[in-house]
N, CA, C and O atoms as a CHARMM CRD file, in Angstrom:
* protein
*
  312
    1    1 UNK  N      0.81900  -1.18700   0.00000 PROA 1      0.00000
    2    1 UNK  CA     0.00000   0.00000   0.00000 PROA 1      0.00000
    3    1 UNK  C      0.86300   1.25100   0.00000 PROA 1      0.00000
    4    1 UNK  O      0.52600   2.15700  -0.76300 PROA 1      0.00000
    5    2 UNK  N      2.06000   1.42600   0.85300 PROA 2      0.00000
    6    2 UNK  CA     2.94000   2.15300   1.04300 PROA 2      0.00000
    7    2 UNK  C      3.26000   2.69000  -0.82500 PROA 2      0.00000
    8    2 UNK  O      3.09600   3.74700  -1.43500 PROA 2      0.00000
    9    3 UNK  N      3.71200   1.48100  -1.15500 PROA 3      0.00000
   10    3 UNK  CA     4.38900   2.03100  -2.80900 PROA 3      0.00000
   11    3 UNK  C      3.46000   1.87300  -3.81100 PROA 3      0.00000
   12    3 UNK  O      3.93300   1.71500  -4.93700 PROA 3      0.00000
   13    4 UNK  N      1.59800   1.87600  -3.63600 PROA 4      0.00000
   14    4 UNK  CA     1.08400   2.52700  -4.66300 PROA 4      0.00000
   15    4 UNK  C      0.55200   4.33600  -3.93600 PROA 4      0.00000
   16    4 UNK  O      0.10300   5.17700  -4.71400 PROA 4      0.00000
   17    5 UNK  N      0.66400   4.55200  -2.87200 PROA 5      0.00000
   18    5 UNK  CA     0.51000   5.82900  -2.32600 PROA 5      0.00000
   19    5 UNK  C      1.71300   6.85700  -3.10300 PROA 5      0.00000
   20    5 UNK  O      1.40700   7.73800  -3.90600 PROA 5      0.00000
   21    6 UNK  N      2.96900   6.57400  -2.72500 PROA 6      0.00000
   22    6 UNK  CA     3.92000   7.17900  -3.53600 PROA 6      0.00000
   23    6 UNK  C      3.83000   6.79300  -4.69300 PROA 6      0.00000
   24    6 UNK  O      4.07800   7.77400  -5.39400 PROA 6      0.00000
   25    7 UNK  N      3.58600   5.79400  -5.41300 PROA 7      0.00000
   26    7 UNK  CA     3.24800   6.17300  -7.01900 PROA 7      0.00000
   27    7 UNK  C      2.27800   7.37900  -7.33400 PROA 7      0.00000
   28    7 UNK  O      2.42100   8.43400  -7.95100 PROA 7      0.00000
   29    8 UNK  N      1.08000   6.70200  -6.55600 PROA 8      0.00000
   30    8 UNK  CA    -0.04500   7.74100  -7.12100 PROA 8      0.00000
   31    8 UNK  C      0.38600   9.25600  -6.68300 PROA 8      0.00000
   32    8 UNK  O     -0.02200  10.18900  -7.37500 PROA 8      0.00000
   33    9 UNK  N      1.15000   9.49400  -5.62100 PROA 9      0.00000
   34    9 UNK  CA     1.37300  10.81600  -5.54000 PROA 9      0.00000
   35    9 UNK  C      2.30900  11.14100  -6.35500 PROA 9      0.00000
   36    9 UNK  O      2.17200  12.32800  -6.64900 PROA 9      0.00000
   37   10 UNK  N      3.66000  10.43100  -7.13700 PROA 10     0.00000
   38   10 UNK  CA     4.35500  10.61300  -8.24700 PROA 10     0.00000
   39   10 UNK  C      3.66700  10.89300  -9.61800 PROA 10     0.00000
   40   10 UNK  O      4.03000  11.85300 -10.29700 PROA 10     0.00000
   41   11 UNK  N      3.03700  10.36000  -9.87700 PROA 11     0.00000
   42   11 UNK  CA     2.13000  10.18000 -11.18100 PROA 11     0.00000
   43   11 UNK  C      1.43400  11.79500 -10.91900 PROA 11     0.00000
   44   11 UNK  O      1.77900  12.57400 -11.80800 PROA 11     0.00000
   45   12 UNK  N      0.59600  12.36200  -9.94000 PROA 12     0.00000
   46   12 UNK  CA    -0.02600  13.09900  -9.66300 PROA 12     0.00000
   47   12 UNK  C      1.10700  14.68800 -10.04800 PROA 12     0.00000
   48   12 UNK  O      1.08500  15.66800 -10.79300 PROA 12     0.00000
   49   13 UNK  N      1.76800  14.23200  -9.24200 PROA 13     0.00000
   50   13 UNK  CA     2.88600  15.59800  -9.62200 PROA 13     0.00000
   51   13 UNK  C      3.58600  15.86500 -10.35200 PROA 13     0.00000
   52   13 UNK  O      4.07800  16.99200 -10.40800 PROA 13     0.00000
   53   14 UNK  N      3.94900  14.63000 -11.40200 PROA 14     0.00000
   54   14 UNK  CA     4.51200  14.87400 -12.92000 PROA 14     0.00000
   55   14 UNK  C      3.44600  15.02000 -13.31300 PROA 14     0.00000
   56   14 UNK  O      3.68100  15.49800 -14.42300 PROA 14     0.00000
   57   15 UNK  N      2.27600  14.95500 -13.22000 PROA 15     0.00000
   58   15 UNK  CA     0.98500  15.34300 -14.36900 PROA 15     0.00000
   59   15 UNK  C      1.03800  16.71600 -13.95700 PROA 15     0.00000
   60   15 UNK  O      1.08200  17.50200 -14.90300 PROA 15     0.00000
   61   16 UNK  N      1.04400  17.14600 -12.99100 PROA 16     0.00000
   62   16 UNK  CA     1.03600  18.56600 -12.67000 PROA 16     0.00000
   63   16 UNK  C      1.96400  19.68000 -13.19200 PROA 16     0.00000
   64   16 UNK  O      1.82500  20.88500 -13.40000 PROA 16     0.00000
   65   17 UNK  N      2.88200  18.86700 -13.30800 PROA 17     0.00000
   66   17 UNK  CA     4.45600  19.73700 -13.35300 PROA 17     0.00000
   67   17 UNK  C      4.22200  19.85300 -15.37700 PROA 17     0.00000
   68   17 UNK  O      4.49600  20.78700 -16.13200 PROA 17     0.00000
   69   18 UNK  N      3.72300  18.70800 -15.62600 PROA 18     0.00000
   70   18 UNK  CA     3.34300  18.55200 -17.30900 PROA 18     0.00000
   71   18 UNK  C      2.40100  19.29800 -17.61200 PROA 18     0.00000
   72   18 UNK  O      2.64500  20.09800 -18.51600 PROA 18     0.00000
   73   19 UNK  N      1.42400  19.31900 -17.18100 PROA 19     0.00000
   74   19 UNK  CA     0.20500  20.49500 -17.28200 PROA 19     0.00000
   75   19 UNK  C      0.46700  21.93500 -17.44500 PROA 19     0.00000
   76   19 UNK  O     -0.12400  22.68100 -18.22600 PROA 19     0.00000
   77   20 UNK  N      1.49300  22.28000 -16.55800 PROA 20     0.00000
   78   20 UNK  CA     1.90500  23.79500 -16.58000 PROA 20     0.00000
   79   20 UNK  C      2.77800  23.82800 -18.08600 PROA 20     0.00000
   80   20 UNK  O      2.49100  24.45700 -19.10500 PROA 20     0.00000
   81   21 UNK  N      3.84100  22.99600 -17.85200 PROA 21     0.00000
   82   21 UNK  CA     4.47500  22.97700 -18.90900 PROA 21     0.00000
   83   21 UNK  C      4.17300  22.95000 -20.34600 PROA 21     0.00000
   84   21 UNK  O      4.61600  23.71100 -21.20700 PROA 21     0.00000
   85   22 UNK  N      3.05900  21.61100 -20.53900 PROA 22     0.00000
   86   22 UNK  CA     2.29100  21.76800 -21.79900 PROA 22     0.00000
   87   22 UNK  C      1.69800  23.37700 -22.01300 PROA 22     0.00000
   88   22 UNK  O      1.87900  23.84900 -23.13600 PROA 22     0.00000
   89   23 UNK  N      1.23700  23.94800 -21.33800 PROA 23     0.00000
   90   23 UNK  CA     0.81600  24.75800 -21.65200 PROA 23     0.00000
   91   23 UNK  C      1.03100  26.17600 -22.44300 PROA 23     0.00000
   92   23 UNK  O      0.35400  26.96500 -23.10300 PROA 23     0.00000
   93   24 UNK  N      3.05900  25.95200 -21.75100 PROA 24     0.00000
   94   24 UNK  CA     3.74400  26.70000 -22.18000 PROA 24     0.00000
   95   24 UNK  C      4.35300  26.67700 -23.78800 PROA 24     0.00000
   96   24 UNK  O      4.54900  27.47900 -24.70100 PROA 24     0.00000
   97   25 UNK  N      4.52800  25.11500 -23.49400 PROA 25     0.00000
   98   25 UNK  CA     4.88500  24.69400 -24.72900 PROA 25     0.00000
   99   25 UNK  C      3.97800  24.57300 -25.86700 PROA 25     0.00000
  100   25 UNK  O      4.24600  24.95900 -27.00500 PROA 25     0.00000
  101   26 UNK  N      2.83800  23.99100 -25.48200 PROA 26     0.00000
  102   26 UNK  CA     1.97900  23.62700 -26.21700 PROA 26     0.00000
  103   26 UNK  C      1.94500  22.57200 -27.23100 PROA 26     0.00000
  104   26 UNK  O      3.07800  22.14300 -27.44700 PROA 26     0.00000
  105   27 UNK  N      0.82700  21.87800 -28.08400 PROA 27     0.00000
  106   27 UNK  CA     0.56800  20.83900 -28.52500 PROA 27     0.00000
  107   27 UNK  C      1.43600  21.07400 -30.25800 PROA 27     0.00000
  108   27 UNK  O      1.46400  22.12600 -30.89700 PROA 27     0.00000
  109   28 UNK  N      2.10200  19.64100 -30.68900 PROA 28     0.00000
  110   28 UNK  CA     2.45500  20.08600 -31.98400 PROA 28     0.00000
  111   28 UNK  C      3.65300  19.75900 -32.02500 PROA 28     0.00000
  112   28 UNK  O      4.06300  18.86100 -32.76100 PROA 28     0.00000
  113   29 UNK  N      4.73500  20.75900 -30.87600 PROA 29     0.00000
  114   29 UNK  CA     6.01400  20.37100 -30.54100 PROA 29     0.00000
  115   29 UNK  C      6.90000  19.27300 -30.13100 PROA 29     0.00000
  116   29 UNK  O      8.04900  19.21500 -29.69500 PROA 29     0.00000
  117   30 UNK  N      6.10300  18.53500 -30.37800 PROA 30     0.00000
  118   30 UNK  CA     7.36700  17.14100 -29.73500 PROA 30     0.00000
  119   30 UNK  C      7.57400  17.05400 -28.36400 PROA 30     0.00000
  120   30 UNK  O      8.49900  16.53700 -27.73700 PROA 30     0.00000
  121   31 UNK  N      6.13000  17.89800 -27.82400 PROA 31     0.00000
  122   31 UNK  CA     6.52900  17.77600 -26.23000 PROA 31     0.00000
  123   31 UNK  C      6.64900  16.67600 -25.57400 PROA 31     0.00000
  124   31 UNK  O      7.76500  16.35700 -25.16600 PROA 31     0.00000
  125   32 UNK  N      5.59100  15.90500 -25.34300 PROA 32     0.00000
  126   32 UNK  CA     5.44700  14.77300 -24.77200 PROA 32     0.00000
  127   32 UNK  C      6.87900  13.88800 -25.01700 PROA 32     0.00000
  128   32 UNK  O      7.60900  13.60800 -24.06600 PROA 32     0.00000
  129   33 UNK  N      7.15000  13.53000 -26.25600 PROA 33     0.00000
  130   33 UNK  CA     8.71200  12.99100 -26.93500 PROA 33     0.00000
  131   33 UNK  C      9.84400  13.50300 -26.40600 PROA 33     0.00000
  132   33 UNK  O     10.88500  12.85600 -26.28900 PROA 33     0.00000
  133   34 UNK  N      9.69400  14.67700 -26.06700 PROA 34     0.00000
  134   34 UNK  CA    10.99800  15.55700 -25.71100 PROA 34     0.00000
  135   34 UNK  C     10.69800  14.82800 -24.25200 PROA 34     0.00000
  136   34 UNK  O     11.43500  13.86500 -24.04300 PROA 34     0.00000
  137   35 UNK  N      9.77900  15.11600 -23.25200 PROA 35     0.00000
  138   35 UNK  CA     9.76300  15.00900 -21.76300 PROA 35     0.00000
  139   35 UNK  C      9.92900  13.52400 -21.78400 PROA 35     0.00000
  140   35 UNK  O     10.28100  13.16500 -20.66000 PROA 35     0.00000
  141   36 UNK  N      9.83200  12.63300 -22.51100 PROA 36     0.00000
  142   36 UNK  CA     9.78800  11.33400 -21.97700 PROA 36     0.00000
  143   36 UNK  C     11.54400  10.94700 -22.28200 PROA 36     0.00000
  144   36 UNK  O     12.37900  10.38400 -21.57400 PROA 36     0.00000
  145   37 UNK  N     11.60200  11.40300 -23.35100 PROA 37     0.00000
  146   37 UNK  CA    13.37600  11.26300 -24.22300 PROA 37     0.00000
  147   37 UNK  C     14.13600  11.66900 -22.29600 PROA 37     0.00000
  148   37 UNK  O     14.95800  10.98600 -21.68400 PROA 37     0.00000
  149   38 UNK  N     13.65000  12.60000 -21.96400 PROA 38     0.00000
  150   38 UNK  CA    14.89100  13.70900 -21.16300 PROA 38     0.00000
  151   38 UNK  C     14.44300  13.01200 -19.66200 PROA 38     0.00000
  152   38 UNK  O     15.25900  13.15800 -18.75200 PROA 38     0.00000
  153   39 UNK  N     12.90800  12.09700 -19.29800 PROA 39     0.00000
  154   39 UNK  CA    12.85500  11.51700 -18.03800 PROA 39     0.00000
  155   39 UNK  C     13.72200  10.23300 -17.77000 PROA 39     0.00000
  156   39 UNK  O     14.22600   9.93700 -16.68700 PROA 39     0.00000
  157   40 UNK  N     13.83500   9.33300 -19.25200 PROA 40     0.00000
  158   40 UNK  CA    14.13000   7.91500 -19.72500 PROA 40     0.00000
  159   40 UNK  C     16.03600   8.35000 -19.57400 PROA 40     0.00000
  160   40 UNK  O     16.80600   7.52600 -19.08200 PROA 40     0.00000
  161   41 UNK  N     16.46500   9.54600 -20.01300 PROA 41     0.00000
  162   41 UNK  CA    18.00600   9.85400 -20.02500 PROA 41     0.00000
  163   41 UNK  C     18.46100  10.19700 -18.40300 PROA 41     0.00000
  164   41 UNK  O     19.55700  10.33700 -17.86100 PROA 41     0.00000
  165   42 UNK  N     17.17100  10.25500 -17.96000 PROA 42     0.00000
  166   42 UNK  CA    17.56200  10.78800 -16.02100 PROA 42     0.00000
  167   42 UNK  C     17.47200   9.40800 -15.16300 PROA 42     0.00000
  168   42 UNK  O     18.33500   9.02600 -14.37200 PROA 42     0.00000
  169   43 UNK  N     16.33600   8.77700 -15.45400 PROA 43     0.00000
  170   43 UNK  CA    16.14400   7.53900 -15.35800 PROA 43     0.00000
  171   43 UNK  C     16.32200   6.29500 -16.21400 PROA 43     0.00000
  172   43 UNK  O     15.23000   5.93300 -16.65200 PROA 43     0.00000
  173   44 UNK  N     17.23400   5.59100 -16.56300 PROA 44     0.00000
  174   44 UNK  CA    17.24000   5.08600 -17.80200 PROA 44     0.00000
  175   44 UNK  C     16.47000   3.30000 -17.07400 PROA 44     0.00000
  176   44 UNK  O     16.09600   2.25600 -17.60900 PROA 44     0.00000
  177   45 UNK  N     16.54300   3.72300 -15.87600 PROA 45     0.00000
  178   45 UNK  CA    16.28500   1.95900 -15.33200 PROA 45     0.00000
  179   45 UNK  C     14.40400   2.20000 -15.49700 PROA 45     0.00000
  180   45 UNK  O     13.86100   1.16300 -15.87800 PROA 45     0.00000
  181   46 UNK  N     13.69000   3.06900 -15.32500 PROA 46     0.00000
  182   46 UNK  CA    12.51600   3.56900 -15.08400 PROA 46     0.00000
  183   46 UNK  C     11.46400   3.27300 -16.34400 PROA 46     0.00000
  184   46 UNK  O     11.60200   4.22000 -17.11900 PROA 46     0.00000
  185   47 UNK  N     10.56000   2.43000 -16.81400 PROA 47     0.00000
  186   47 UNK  CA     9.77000   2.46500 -17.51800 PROA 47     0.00000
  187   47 UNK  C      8.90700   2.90700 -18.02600 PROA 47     0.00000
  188   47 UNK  O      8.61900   2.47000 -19.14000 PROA 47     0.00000
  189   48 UNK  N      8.15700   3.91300 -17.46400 PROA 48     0.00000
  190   48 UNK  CA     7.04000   4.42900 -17.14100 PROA 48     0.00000
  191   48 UNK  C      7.17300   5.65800 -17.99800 PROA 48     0.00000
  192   48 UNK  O      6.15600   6.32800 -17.81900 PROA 48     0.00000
  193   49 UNK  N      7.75800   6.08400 -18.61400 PROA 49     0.00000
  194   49 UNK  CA     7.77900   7.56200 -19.01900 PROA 49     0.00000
  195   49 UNK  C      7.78200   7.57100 -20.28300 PROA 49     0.00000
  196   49 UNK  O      8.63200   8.25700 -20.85000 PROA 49     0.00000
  197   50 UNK  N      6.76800   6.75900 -21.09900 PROA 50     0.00000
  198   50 UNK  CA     6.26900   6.98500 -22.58900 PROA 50     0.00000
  199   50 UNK  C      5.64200   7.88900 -22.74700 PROA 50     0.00000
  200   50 UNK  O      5.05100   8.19200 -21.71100 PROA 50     0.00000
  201   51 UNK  N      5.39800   8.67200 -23.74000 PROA 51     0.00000
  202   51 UNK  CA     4.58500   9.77700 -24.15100 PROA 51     0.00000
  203   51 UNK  C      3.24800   9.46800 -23.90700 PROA 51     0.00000
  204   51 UNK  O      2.37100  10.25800 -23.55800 PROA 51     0.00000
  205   52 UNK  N      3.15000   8.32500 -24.10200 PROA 52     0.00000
  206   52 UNK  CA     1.15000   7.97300 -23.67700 PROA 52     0.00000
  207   52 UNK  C      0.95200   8.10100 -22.39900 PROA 52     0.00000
  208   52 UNK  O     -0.06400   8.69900 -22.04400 PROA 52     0.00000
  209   53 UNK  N      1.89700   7.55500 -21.36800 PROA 53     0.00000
  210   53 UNK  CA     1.67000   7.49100 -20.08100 PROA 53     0.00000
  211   53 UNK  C      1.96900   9.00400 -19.36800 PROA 53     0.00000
  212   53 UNK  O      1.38400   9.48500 -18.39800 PROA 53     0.00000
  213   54 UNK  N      2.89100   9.50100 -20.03700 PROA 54     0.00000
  214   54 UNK  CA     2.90600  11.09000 -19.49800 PROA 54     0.00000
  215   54 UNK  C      1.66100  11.94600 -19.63200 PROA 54     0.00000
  216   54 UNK  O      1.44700  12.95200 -18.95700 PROA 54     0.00000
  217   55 UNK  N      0.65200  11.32200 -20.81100 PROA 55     0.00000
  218   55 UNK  CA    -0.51600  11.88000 -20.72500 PROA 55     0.00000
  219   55 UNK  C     -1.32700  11.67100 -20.35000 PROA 55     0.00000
  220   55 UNK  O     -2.37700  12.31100 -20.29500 PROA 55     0.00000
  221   56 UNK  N     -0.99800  10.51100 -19.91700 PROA 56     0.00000
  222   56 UNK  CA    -2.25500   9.78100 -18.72000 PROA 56     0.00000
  223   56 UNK  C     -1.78500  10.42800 -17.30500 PROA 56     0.00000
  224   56 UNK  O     -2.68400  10.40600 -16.46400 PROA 56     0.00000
  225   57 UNK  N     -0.91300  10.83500 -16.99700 PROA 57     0.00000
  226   57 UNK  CA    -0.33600  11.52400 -15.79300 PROA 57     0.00000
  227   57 UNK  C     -0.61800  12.83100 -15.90500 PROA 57     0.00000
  228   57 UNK  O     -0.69100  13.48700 -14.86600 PROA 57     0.00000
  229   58 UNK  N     -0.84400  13.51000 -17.26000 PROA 58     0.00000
  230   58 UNK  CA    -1.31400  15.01200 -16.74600 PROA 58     0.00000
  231   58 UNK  C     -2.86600  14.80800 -16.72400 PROA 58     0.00000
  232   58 UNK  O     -3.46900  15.53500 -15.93500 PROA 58     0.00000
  233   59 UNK  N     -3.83600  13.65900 -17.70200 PROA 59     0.00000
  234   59 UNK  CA    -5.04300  13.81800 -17.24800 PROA 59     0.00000
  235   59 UNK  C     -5.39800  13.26000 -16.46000 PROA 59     0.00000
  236   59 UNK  O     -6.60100  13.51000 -16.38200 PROA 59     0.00000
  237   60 UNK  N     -5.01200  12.30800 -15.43200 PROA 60     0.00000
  238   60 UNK  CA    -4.97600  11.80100 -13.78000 PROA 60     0.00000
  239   60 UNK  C     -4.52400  13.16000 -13.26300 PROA 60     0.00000
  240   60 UNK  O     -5.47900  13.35300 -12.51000 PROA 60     0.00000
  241   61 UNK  N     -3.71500  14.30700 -13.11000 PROA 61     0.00000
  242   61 UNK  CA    -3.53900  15.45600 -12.41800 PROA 61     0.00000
  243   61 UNK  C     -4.90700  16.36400 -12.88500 PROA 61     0.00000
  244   61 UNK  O     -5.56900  16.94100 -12.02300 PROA 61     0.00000
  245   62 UNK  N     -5.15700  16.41400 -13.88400 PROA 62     0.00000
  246   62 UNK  CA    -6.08500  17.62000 -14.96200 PROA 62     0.00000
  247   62 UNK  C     -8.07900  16.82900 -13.89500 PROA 62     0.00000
  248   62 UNK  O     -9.05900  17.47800 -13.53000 PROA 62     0.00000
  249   63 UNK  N     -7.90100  15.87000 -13.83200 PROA 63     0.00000
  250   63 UNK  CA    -9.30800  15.23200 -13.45900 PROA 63     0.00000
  251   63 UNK  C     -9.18900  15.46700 -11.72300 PROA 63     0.00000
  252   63 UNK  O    -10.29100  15.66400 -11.21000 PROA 63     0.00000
  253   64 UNK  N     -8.23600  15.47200 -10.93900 PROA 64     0.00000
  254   64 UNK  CA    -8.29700  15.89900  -9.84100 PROA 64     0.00000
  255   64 UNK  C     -7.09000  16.73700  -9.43400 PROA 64     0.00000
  256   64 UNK  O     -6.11800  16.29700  -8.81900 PROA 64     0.00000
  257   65 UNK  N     -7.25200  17.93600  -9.82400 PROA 65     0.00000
  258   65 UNK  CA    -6.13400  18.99400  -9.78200 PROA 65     0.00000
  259   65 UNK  C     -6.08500  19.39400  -8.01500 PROA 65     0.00000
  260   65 UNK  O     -5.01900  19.70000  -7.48100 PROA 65     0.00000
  261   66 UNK  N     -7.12200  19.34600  -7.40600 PROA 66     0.00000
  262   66 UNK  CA    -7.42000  19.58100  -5.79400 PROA 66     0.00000
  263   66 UNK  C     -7.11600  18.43300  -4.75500 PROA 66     0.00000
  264   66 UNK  O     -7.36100  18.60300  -3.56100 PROA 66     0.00000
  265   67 UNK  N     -6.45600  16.99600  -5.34900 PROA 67     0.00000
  266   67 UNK  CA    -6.65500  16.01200  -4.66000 PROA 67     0.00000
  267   67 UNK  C     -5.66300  15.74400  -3.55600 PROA 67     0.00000
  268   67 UNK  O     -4.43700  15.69800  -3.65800 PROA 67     0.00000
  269   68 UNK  N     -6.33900  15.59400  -2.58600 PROA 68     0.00000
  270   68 UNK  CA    -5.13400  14.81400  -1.36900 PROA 68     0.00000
  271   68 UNK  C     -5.17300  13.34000  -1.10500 PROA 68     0.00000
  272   68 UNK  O     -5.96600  12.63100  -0.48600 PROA 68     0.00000
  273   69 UNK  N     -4.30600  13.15100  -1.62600 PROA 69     0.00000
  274   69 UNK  CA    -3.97500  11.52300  -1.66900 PROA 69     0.00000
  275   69 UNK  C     -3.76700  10.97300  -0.02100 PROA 69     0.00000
  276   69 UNK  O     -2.71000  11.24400   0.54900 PROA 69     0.00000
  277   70 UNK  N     -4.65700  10.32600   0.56700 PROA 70     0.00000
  278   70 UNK  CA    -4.47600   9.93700   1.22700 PROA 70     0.00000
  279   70 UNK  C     -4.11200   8.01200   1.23700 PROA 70     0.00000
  280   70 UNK  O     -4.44800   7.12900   0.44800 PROA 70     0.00000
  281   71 UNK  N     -3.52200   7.98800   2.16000 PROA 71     0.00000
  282   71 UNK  CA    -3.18200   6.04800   2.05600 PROA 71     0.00000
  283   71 UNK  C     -5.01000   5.84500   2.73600 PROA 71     0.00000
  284   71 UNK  O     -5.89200   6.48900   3.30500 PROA 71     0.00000
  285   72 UNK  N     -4.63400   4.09200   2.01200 PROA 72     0.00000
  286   72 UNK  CA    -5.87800   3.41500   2.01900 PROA 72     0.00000
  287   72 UNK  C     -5.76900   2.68100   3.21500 PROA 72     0.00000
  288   72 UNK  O     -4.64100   2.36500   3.59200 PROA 72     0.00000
  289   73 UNK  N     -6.80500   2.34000   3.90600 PROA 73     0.00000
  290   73 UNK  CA    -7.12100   1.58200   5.57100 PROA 73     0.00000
  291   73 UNK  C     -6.70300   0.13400   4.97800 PROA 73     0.00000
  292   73 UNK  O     -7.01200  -0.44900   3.93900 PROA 73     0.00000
  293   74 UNK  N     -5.91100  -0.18500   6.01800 PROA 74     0.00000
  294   74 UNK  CA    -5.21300  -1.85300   5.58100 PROA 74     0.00000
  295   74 UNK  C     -6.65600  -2.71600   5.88200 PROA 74     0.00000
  296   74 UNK  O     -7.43400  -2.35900   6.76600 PROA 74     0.00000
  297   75 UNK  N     -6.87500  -3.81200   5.08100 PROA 75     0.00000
  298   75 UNK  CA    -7.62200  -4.86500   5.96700 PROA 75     0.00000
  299   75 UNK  C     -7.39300  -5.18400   7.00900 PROA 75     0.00000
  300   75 UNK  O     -6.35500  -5.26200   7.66700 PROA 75     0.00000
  301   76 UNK  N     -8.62600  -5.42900   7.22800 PROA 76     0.00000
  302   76 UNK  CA    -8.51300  -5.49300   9.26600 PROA 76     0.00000
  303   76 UNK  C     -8.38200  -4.62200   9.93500 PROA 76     0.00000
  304   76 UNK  O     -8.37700  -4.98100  11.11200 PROA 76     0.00000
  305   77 UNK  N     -8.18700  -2.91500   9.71900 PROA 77     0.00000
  306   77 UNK  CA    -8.16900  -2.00500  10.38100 PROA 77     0.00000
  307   77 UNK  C     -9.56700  -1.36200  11.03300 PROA 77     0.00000
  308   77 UNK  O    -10.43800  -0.72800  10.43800 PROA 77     0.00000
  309   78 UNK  N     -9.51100  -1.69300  12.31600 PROA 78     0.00000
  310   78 UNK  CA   -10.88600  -1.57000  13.05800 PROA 78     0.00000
  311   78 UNK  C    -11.08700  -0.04500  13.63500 PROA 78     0.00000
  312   78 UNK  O    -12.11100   0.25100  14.25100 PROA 78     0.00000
């Protein structure tokens, strides 16, 4: 539970950090390609940073831009 909490709050804040950015940049440019090229060269062990999935990370940020991720109650927690 621990390491899908920090995913989902990872995922949440590169969608965020992409959102601003797209915006600047905007659609057309090779953005998405460029950010995944330059996450994959920081992380090269890291999978996750295809251009599709970076856009599933800004519209997981874009669908709850207000969200506080809280961890989930373990089973059995009374």
């Amino acid at each position: 539970m621990k390491i899908n909490d920090e995913m989902l709050r990872f995922y949440w804040k590169l969608g965020k950090g992409i959102s601003s950015m797209s915006e600047q940049f905007g659609y057309g440019t090779g953005f998405y390609k460029t950010v995944s090229d330059d996450l994959k060269s920081i992380l090269p062990d890291v999978k996750l940073f295809s251009p599709t999935n970076l856009k599933y990370m800004r519209y997981f940020y874009e669908m709850y831009p207000d969200a506080v991720i809280c961890p989930q109650v373990e089973d059995g927690f009374v």
